[in-house]
PDB file of N, H, CA, C and O in Angstrom:
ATOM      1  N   UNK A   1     -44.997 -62.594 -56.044  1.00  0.00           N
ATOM      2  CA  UNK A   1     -44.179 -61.833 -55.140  1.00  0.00           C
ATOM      3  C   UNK A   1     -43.253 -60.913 -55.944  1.00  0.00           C
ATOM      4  O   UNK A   1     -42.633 -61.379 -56.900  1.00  0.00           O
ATOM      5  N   UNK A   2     -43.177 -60.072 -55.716  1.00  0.00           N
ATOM      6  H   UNK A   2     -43.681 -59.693 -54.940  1.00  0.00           H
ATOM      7  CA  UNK A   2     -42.344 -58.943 -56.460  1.00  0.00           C
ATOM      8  C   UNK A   2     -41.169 -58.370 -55.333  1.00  0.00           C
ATOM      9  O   UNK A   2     -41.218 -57.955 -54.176  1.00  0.00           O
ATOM     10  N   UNK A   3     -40.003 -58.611 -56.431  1.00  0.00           N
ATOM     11  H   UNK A   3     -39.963 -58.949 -57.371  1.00  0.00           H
ATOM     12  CA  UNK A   3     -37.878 -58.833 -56.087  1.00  0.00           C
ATOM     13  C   UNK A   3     -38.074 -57.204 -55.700  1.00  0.00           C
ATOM     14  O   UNK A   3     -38.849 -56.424 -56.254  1.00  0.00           O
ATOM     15  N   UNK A   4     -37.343 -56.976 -54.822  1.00  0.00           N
ATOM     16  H   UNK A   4     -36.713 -57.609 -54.372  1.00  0.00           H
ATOM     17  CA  UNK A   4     -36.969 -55.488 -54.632  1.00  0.00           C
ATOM     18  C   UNK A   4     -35.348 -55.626 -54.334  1.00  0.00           C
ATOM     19  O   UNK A   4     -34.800 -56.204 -53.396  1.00  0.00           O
ATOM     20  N   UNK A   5     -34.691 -54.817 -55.575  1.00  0.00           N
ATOM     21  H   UNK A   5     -35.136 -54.348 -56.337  1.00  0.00           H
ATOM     22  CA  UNK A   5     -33.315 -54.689 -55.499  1.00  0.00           C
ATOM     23  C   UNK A   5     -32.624 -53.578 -54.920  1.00  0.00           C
ATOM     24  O   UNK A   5     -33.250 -52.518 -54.932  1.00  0.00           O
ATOM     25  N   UNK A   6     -31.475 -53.573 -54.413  1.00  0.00           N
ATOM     26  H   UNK A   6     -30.967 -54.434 -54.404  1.00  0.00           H
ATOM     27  CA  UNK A   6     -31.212 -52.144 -54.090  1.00  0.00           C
ATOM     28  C   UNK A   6     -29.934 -52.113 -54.477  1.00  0.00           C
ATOM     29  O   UNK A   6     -29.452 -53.235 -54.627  1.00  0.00           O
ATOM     30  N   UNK A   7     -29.106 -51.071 -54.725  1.00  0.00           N
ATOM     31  H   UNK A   7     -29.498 -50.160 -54.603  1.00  0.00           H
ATOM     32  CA  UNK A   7     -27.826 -50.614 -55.590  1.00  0.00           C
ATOM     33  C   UNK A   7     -27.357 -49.408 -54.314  1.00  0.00           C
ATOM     34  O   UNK A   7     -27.909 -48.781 -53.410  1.00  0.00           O
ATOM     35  N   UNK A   8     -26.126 -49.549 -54.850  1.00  0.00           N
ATOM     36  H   UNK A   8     -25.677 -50.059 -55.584  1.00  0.00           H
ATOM     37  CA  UNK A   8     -25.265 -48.474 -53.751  1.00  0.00           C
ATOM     38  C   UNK A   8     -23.948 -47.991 -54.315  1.00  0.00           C
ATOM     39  O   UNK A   8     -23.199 -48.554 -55.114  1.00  0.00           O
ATOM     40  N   UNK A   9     -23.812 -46.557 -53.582  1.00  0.00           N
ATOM     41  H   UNK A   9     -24.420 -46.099 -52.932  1.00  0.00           H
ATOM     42  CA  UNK A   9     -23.154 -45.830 -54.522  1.00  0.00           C
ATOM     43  C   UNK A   9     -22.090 -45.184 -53.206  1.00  0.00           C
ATOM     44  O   UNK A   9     -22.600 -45.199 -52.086  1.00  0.00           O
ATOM     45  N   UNK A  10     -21.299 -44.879 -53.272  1.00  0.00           N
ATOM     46  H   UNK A  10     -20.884 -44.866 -54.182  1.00  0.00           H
ATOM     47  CA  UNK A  10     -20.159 -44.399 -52.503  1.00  0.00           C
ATOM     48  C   UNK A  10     -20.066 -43.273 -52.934  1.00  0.00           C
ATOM     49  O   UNK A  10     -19.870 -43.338 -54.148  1.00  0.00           O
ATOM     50  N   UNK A  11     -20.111 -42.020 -52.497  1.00  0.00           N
ATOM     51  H   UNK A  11     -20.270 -41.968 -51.511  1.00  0.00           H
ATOM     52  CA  UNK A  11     -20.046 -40.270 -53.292  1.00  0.00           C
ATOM     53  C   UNK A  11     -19.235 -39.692 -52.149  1.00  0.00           C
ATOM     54  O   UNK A  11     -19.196 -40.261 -51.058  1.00  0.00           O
ATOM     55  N   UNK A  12     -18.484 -38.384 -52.437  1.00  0.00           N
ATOM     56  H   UNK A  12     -18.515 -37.923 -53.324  1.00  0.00           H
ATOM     57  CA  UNK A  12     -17.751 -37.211 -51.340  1.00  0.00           C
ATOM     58  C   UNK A  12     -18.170 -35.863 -52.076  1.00  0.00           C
ATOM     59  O   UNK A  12     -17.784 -35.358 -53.130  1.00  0.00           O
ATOM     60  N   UNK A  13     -19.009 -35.512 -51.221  1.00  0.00           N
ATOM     61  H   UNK A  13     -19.323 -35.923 -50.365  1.00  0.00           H
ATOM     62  CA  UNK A  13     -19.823 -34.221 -51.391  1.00  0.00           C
ATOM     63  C   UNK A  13     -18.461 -32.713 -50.859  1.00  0.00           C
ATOM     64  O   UNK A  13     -18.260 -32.048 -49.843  1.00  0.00           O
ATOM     65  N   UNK A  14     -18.074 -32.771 -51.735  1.00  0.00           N
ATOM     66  H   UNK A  14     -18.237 -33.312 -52.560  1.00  0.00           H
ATOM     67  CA  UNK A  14     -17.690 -31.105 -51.754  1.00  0.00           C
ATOM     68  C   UNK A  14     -18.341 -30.249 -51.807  1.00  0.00           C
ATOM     69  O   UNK A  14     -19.230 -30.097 -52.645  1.00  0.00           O
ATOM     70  N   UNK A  15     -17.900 -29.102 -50.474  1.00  0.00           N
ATOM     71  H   UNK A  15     -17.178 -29.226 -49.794  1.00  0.00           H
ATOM     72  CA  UNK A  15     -18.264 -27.618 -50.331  1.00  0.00           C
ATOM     73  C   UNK A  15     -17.348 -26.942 -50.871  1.00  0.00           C
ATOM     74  O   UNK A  15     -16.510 -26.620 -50.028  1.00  0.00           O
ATOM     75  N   UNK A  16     -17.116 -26.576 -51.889  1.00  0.00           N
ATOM     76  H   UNK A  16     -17.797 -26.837 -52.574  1.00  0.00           H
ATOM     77  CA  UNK A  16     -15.836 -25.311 -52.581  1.00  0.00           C
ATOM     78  C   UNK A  16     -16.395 -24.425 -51.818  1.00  0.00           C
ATOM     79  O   UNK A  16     -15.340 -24.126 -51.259  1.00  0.00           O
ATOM     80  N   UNK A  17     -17.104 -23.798 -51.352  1.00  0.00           N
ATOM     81  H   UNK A  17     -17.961 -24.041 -51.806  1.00  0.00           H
ATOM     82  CA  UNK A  17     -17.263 -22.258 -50.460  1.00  0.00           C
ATOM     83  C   UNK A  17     -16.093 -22.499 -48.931  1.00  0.00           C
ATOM     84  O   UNK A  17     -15.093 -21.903 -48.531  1.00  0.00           O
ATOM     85  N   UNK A  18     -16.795 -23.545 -48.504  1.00  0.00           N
ATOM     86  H   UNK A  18     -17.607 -24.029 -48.829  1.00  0.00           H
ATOM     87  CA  UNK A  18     -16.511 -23.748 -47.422  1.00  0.00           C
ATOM     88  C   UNK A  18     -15.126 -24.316 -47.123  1.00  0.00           C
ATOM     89  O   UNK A  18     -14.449 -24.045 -46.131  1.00  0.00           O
ATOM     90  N   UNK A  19     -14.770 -25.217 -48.209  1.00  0.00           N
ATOM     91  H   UNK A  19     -15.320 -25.437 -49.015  1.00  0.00           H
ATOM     92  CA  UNK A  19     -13.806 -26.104 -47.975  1.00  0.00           C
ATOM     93  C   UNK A  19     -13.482 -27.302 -47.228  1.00  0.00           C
ATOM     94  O   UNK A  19     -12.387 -27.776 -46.924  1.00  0.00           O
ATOM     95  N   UNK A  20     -15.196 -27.866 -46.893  1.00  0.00           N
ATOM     96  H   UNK A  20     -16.085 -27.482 -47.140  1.00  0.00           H
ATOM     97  CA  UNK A  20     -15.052 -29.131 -46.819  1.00  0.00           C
ATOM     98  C   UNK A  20     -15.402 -30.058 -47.730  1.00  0.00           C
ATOM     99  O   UNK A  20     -15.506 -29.938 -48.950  1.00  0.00           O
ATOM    100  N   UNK A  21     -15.553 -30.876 -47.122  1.00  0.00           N
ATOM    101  H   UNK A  21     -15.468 -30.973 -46.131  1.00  0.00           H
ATOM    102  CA  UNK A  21     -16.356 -32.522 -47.796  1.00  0.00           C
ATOM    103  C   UNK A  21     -16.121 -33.702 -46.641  1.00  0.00           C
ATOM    104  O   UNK A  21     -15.172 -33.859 -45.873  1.00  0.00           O
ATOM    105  N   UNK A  22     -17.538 -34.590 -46.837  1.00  0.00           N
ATOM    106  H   UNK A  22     -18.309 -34.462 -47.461  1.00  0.00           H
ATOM    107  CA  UNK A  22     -17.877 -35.763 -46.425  1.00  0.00           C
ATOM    108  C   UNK A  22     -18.429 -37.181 -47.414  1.00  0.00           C
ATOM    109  O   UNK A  22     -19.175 -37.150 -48.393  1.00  0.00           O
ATOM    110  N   UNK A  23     -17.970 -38.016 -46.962  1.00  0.00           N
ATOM    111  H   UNK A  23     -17.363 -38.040 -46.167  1.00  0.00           H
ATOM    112  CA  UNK A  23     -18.741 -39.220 -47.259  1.00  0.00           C
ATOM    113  C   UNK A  23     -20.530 -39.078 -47.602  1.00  0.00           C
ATOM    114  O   UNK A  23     -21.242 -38.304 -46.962  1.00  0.00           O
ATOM    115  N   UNK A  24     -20.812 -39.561 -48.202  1.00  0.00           N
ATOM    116  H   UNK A  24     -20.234 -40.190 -48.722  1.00  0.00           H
ATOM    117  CA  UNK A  24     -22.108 -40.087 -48.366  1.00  0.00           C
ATOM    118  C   UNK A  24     -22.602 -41.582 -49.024  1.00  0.00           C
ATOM    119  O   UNK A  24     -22.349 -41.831 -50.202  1.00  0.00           O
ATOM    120  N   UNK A  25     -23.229 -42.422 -48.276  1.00  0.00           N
ATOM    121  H   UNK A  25     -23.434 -42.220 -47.319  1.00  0.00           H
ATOM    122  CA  UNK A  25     -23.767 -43.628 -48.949  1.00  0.00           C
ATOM    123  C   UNK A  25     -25.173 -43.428 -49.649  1.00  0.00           C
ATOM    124  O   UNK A  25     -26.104 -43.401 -48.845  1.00  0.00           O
ATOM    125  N   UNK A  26     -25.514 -43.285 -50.957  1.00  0.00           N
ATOM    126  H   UNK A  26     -24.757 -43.307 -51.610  1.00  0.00           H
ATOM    127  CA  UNK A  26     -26.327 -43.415 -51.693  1.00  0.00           C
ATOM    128  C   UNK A  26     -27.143 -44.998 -51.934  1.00  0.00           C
ATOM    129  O   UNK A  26     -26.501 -45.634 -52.771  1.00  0.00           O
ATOM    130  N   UNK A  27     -28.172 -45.658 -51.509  1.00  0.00           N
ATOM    131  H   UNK A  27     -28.694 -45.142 -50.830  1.00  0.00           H
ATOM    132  CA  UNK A  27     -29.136 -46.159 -51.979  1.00  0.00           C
ATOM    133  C   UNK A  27     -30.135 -45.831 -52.905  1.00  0.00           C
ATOM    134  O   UNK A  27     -30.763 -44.784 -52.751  1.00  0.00           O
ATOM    135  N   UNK A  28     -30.425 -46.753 -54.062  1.00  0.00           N
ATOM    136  H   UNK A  28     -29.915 -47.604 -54.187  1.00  0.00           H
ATOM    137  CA  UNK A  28     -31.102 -46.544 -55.113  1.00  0.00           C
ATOM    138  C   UNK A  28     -31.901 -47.969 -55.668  1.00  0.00           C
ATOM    139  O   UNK A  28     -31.270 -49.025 -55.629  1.00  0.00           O
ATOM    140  N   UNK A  29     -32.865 -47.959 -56.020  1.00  0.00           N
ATOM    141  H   UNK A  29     -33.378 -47.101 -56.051  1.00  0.00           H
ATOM    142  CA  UNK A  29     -33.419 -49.367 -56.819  1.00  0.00           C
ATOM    143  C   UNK A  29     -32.894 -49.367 -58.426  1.00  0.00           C
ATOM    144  O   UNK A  29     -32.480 -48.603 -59.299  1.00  0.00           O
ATOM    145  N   UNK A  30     -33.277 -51.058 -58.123  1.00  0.00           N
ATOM    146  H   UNK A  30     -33.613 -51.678 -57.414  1.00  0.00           H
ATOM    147  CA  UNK A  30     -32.112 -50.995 -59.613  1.00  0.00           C
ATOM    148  C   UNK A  30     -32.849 -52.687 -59.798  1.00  0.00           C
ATOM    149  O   UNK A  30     -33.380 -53.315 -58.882  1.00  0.00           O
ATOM    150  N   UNK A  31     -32.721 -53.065 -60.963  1.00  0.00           N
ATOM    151  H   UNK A  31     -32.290 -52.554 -61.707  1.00  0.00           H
ATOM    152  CA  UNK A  31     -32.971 -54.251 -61.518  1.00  0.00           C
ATOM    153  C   UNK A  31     -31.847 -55.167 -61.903  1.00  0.00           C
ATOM    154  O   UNK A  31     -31.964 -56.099 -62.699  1.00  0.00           O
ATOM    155  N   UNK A  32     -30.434 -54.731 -61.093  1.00  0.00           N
ATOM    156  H   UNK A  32     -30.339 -53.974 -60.446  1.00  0.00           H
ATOM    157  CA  UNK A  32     -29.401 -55.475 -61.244  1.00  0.00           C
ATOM    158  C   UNK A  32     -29.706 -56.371 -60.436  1.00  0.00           C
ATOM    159  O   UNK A  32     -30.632 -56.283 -59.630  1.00  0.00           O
ATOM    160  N   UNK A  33     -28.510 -57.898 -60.648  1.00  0.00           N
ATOM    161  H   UNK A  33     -27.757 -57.970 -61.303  1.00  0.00           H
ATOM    162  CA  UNK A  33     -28.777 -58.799 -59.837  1.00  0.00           C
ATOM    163  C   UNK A  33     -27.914 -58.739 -58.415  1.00  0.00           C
ATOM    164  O   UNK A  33     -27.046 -57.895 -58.639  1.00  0.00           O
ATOM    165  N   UNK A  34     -27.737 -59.248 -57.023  1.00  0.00           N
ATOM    166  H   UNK A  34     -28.442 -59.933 -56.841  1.00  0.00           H
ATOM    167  CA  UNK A  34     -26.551 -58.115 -55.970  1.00  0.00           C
ATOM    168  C   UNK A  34     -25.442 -59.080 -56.581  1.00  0.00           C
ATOM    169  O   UNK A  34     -25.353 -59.696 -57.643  1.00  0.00           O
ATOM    170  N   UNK A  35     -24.353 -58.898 -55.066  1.00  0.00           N
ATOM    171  H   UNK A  35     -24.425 -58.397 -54.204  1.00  0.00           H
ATOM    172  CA  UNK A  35     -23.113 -59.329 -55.796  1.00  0.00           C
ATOM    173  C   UNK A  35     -22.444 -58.613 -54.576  1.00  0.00           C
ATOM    174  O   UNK A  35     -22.534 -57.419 -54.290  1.00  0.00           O
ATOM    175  N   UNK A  36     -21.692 -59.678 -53.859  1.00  0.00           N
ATOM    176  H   UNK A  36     -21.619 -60.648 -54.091  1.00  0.00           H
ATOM    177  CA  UNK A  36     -21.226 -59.447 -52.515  1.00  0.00           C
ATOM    178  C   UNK A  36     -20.212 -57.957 -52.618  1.00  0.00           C
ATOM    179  O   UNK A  36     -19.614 -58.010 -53.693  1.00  0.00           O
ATOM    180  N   UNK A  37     -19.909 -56.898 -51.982  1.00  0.00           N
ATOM    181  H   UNK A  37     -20.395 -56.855 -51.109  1.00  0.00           H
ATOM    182  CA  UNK A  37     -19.401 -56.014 -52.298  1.00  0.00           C
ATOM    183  C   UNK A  37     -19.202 -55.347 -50.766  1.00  0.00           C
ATOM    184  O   UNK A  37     -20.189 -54.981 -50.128  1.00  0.00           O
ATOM    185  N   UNK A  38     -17.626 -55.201 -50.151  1.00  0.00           N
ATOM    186  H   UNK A  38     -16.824 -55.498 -50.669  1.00  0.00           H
ATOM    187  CA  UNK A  38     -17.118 -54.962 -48.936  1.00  0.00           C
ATOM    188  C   UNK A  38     -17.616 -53.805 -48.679  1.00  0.00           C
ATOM    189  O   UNK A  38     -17.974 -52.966 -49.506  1.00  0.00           O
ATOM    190  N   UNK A  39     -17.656 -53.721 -47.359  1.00  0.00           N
ATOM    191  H   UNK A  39     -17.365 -54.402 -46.688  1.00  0.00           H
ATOM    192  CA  UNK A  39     -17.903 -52.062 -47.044  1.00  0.00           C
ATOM    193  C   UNK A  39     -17.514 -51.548 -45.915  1.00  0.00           C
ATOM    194  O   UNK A  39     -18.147 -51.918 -44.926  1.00  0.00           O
ATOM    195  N   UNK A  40     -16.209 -50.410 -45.675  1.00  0.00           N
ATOM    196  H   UNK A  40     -15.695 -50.109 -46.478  1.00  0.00           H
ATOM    197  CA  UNK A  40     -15.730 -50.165 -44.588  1.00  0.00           C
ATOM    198  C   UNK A  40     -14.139 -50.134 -44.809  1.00  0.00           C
ATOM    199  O   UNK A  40     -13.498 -50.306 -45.845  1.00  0.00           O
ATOM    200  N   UNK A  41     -13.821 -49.931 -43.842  1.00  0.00           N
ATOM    201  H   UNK A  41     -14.342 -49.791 -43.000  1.00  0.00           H
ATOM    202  CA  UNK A  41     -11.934 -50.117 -44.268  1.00  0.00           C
ATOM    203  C   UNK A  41     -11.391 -51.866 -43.898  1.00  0.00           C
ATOM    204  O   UNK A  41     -10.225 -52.205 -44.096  1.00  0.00           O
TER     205      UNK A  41
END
């Protein structure tokens, strides 16, 4: 059986033209082990 890990990344995408920005949640695979980690306010 083959482990499928997944990793996560918290980013704020700036528009300098525009003058915004938003949140973004990034998912990625990764061969780390998890590790309880809050999410939200």
């Amino acid at each position: 059986m083959t482990k499928f890990l997944v990793g996560s990344k918290q980013l704020t995408i700036k528009d300098e033209i525009k003058n915004i920005s938003f949140p973004v949640l990034v998912h990625y695979p990764t061969n780390e082990i998890s590790r309880p980690v809050s999410f939200g306010p």
